[in-house]
N, C-alpha and C positions, 0 to 999 in steps of 0.2 A: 224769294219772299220779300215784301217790303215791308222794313223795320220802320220805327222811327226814331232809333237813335243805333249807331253804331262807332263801338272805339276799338280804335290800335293803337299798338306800338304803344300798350300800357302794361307796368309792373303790376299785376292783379294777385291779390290774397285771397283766397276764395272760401277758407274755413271750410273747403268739401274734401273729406279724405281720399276719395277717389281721386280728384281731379283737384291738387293742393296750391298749383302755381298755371297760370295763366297770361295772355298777351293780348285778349281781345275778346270781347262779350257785344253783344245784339240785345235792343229792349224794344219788341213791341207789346203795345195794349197793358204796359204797367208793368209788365214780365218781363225777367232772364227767357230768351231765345237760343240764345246763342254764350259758350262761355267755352274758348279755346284758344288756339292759334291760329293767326291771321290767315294762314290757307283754309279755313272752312268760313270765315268769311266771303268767298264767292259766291257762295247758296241767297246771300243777301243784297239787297238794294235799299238806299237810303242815306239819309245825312252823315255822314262819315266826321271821325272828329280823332286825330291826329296826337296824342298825348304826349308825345316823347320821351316815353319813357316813363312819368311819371306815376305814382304810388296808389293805388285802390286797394281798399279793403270794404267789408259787410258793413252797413247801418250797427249802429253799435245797440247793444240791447241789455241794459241796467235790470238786472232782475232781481232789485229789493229797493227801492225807495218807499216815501212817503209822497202824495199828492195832496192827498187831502187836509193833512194836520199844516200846511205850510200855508195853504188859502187863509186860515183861520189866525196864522200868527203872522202874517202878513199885516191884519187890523187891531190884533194885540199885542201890541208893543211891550217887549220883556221889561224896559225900563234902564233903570241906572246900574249898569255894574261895578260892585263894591269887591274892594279887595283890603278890608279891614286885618289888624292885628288883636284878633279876637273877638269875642261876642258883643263885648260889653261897647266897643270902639263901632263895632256893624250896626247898634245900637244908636248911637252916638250919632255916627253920617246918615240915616235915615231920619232921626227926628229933627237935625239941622236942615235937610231937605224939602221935609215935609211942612217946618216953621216957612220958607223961604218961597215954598211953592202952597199956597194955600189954595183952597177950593176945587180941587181936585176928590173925582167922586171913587176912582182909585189908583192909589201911587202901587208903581212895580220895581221891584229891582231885581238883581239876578247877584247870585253869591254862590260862589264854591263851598262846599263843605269843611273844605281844610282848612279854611282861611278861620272858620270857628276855635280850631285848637284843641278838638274835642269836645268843647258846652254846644249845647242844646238850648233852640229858642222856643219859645211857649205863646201860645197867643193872648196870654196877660202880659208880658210884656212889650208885644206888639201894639195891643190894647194900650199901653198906655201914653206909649210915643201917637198914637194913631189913632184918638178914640173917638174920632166923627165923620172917620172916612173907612173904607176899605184898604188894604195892604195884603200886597202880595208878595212872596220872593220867592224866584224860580231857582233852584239849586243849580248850578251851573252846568250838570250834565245830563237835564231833561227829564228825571225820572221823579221826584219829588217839587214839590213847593212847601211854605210856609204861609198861615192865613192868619189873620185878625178874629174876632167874635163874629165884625157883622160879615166878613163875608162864609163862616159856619151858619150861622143864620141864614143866609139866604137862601143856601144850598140846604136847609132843613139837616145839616149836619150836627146830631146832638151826642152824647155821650150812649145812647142806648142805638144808634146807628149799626148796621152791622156793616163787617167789611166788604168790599165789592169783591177779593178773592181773597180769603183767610190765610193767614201766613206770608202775603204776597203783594197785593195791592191793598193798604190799608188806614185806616185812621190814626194814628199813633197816638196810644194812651201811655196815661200814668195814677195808677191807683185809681182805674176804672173810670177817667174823666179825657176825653177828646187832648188834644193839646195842640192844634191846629197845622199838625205837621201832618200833608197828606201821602204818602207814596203809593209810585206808580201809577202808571197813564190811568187805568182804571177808575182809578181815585180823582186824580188831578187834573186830569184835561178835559170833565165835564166844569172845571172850578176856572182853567183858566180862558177857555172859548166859552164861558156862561154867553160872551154875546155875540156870538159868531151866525147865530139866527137868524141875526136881525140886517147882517149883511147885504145886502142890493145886489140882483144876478148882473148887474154892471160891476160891482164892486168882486165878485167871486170869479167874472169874465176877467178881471183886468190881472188879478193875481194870476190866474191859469194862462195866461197872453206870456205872461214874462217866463214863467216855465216853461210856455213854445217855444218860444223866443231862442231861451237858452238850449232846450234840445235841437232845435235845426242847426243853431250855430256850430257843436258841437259834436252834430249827427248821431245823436239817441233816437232810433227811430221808433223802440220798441221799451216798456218801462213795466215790472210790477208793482205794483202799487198796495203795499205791506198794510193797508188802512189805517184807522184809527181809531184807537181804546177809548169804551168810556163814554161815546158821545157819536152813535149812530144817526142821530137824526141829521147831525150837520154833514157826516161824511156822505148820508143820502142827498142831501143837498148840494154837495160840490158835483157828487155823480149825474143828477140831472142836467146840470149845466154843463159836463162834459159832453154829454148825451146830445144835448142841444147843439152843441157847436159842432159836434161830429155831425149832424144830420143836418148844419149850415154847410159843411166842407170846411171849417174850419180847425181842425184836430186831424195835421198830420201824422202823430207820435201814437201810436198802437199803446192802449192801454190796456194793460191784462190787469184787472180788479180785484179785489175780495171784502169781506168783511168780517171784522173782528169778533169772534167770540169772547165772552172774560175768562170765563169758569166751567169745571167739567158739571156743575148742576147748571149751567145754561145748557147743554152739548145739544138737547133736544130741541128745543126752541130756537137755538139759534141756529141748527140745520136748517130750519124753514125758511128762515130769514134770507139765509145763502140761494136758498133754491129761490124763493121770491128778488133777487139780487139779480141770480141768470136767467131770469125769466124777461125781468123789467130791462136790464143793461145788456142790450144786445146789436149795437149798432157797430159797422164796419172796423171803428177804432176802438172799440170801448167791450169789453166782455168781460163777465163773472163767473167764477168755475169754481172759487178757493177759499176754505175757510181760513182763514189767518188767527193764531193762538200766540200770545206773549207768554211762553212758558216759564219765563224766570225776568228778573232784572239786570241791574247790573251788578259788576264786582266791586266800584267802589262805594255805594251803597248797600253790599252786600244782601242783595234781594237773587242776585244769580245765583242758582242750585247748585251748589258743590258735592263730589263724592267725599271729599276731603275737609274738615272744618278751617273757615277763617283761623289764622292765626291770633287776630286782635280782640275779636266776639266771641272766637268758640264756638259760633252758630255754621249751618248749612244751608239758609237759605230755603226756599219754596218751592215749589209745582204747582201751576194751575191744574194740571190733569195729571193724577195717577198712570201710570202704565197702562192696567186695565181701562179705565176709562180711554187714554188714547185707539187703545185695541179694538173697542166696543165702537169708537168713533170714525175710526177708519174704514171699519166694515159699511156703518150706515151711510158714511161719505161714495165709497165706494157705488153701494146701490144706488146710489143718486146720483153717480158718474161724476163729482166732483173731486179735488184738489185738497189735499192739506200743504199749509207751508204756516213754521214755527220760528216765532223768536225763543233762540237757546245759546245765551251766552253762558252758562256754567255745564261744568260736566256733565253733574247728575239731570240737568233738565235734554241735555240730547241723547244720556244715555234711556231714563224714562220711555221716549218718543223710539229708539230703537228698538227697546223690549216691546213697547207695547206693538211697535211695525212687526216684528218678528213673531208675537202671538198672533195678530193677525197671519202674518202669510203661512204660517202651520194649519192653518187651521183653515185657509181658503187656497191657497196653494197658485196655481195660475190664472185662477180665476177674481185674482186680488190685483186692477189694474189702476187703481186708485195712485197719483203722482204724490210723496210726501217731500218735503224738502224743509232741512234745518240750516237756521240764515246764524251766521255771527262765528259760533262756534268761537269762542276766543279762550277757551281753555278744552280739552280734550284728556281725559284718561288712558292711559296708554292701551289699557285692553277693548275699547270703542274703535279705536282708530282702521280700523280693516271692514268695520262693522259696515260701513259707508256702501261701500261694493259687495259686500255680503249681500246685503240685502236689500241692494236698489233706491239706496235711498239717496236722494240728491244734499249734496253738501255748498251753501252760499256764504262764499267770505267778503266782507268791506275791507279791501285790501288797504286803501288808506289809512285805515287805523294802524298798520302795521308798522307801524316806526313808535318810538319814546324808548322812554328811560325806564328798564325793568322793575330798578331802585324803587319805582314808585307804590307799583302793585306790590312790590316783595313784603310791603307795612300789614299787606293784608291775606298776601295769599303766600310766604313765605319766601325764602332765597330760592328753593329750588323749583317748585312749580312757574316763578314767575318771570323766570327764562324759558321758559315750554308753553311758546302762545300762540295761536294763530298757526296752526301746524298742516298748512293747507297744501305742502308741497309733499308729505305724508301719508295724506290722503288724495292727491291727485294718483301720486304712483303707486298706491294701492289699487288702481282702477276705477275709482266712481268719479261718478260724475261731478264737478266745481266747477261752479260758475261764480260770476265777480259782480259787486254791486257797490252803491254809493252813500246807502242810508242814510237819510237827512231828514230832519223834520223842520228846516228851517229854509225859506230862499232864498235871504239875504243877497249874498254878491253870487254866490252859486258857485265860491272856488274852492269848497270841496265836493261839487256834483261832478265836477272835470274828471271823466274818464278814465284821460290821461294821466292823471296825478294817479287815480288807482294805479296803474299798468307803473308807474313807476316805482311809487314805493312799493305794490307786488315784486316787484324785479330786486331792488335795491335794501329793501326794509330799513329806510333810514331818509331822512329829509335834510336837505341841506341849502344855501344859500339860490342854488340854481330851481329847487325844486317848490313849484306854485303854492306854498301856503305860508298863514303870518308869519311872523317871524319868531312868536311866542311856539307856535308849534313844530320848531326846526327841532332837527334832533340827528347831529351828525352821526352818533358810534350807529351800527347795524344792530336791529334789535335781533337778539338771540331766540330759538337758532340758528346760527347763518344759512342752515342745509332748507331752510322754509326757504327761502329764497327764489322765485318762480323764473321760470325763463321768458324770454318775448313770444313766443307763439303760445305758452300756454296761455300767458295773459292773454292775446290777440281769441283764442278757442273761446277763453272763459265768457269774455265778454262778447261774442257774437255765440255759434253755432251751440256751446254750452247754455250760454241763457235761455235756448231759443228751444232749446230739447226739455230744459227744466219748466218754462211755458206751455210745453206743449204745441209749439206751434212751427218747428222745424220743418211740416210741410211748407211752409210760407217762408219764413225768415230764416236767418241765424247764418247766412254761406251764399255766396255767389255761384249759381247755378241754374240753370235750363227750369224753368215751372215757377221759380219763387219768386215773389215780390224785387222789384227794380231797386234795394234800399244798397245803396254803393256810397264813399267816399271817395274825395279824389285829394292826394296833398304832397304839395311841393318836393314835400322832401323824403326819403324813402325810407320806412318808420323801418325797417328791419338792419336796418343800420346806424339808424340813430342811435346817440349816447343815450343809457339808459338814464343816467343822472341829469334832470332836466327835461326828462320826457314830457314832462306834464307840461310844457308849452308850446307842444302840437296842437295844429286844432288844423281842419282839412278847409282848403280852399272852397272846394266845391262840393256841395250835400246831395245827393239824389234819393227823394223817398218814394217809390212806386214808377221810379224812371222820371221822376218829376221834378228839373232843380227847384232848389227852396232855398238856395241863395244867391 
């Protein structure tokens, strides 16, 4: 047969159980032909290319990012980050800002929560530092902001407003009067892309060019794309220009899509949406299948569903969807042949989504082929934890979160839960399935998209001088428990042949093998050897997507 590309005398990782280690693989017409040792190489003719040895593994395949919310804060600048000694002082450097920079139609800044001390800002006193302009502050970990009067005004945000998910994504009142503190995407990310609309498909092209950019370099050949709360019309907008560039040849990175529901009183309406979503995004890189649900928030704003109450609140936290409702959702997913996949950083929000999976598969039995998959999981109840493999449900961790200082959650979630996080090693050898991803809503420099930072701190659970992030985010001790601690091949699974099974798309991708897509790395240096501390400043010489270099 005549190939057009064939390699030997190369170290090959092939993420195929059957056929786990290899020396030589054949690509014609885009495809794995050939994936063996150099004696069935004879069957072939064609360019030979001589490796020496050198390291291959699968296109690598991120299955939880964000695409769309990063186009949008690409052109909305967070602004000034303040790192004040209280409110009064966070006060204080914005109104000096604001005197020194006048005429500005709206100032942004970005502030941590804890850096308040505990007070709480109000939009009368943003109002008064800031009463002819707009003012925003983005809480530092994405899930909240703070506004002014006129930008509640704008957005017709009033005190008789209801909440976009009650308990969950909300308006924050005080004695039945708005107070301009909005939480959760739902709320907040149609407040901070108000002008993301009016962006130029030059300008939406140019932010999605540098995410190419960064995936070939990297070799992401394949990405989910977790959507965006709040603010579908812009996420339909990044999607057509996806659309477009995939049918220019432009869009080598396989995007598997979805769109966001808020709430289980959308469940209905927004079935359609998804079905009108796979219908419309249906080009070679680009597909929709999944509805995507933010089931909880986070822990340090305590919006993530705990079985267990906050220490400091005393609260548990929320659900977009009841059990039932999950249940009832799954089923109507199902018949439409779609996808769920969940954000669920607290317990009770992934335990919720298990019961409600489990009334479903009682009740439909093998005839319930519907894929569910819960992303984040950063806390786990001890009696969930097998539930994974029980009941087929796919498990997605961001393994780079896996390092800090316990100390820190323990103010909220107590001394001992806050040593038991991220228990992804748990549930791997409970049998289901985990796969690895990079969550980011942000594109900035793109060095926590690095793969490889995952696969390191996965391995290590702890960041240190050698390992690719600021230096604000080092954090030498191992974060507890050491037994989470994953090994190199499972990283190397999670992030190829696992993601690619949670996509649904392991006929094509996920493992070097005979029928699939030509997506291979090639790099210097031989990744199953390498120091694990440090890993994250791999990056492969040579990319191949579809047998295609792309660098």
């Amino acid at each position: 047969m005549k190939a057009d590309k064939i390699v030997k005398n190369a170290n090959i990782y092939t993420s195929d159980a059957k056929n786990p280690q290899a020396t030589a693989l054949v690509v014609k017409d885009g495809k794995f032909v050939y994936v063996g040792d150099e004696a069935g190489l004879k069957d072939f003719e064609g360019p030979v290319t001589d490796l020496g040895g050198k390291f291959i593994m699968p296109g690598i395949i991120d299955s939880h990012v964000h695409v769309t919310i990063p186009v949008g804060f690409e052109y909305a600048h967070m602004g000034e980050r303040l790192e004040p000694n209280g409110k009064q002082e966070a006060l204080d450097i914005m109104a000096k800002y604001i005197k020194e920079n006048p005429g500005q139609k709206r100032y942004r800044f970005v502030l941590e929560k804890v850096f308040l001390k505990g007070e709480y800002i109000v939009k009368e006193e943003l109002d008064a530092i800031c009463p002819d302009a707009e003012l925003q502050i983005q809480e530092g970990e994405g899930h909240s902001i703070w506004v002014n009067s006129k930008i509640l005004q704008r957005h017709g945000i009033t005190d008789d407003t209801p909440d976009p998910i009650p308990g969950l994504a909300i308006y924050v009142r005080k004695d039945g009067h708005v107070t301009g503190n909005c939480i959760e995407g739902a709320a907040e990310i149609p407040i901070i892309l108000d002008s993301s609309m009016e962006l130029t498909d030059e300008q939406v092209d140019a932010a999605l060019q540098r995410w190419i950019d960064f995936s070939v370099k990297f070799g992401v050949c394949a990405v989910f794309d977790a959507g965006l709360p709040g603010d579908a019309k812009f996420h339909e907008k990044v999607y057509k220009r996806l659309r477009e560039l995939d049918k220019q040849g432009k869009l080598p990175v396989y995007v598997d899509g979805s769109l966001v529901i808020n709430a289980e009183r959308n469940a209905k309406e927004g079935l359609e949406e998804v079905k009108r979503f796979h219908r419309e995004f249906d080009t070679e890189h680009l597909k929709v299948h999944t509805m995507k649900i933010f089931m909880d928030g986070t822990q340090r704003i305590h919006t993530a569903a705990m079985v267990t109450p906050y220490v400091d609140v005393h609260t548990t936290g929320s659900t977009a969807f009841s059990a039932e409702g999950i249940c009832e959702l799954v089923k109507n997913l199902n018949e439409a042949h779609l996808d769920l996949h969940l954000h669920t950083v607290g317990e009770r929000a992934s335990r919720t989504v298990l019961d409600g999976f489990e009334m479903a598969k009682k009740e439909m039995g093998d005839s319930l082929k519907v894929r569910v998959t819960c992303a984040h999981l950063e806390i786990q109840d001890d009696a969930d934890l097998d539930r994974f493999a029980k009941l087929g449900v796919y498990a997605n961790f961001t393994p780079w979160w896996h390092a800090g200082d316990p100390s820190i959650s323990a103010s909220w979630l107590g001394e001992e839960r806050s040593r038991k996080g991220f228990r992804c090693r748990t549930i791997w050898d409970s049998g289901a399935q985990v796969a690895w991803s990079s969550d980011n809503i942000v594109f900035g420099d793109f060095m926590t998209w690095n793969p490889y930072l995952g696969m390191e701190i996965g391995m290590t659970r702890r960041s240190t001088e050698k390992t690719m992030v600021p230096a604000f985010a080092r954090a030498a001790a191992v974060l507890p428990p050491e037994n989470e601690r994953m090994t190199l091949d499972q990283m190397l699974l999670g992030y190829t042949i696992k993601g690619a099974q949670q996509l649904g798309i392991d006929d094509k991708k996920g493992s070097i093998e005979a029928g699939k897509d030509a997506d291979f790395l090639v790099f210097d240096n031989d990744l199953l050897t390498a120091e694990h501390e440090g890993f994250s400043q791999n990056i492969p010489s040579e990319v191949y997507f579809g047998g295609k270099k792309m660098n």
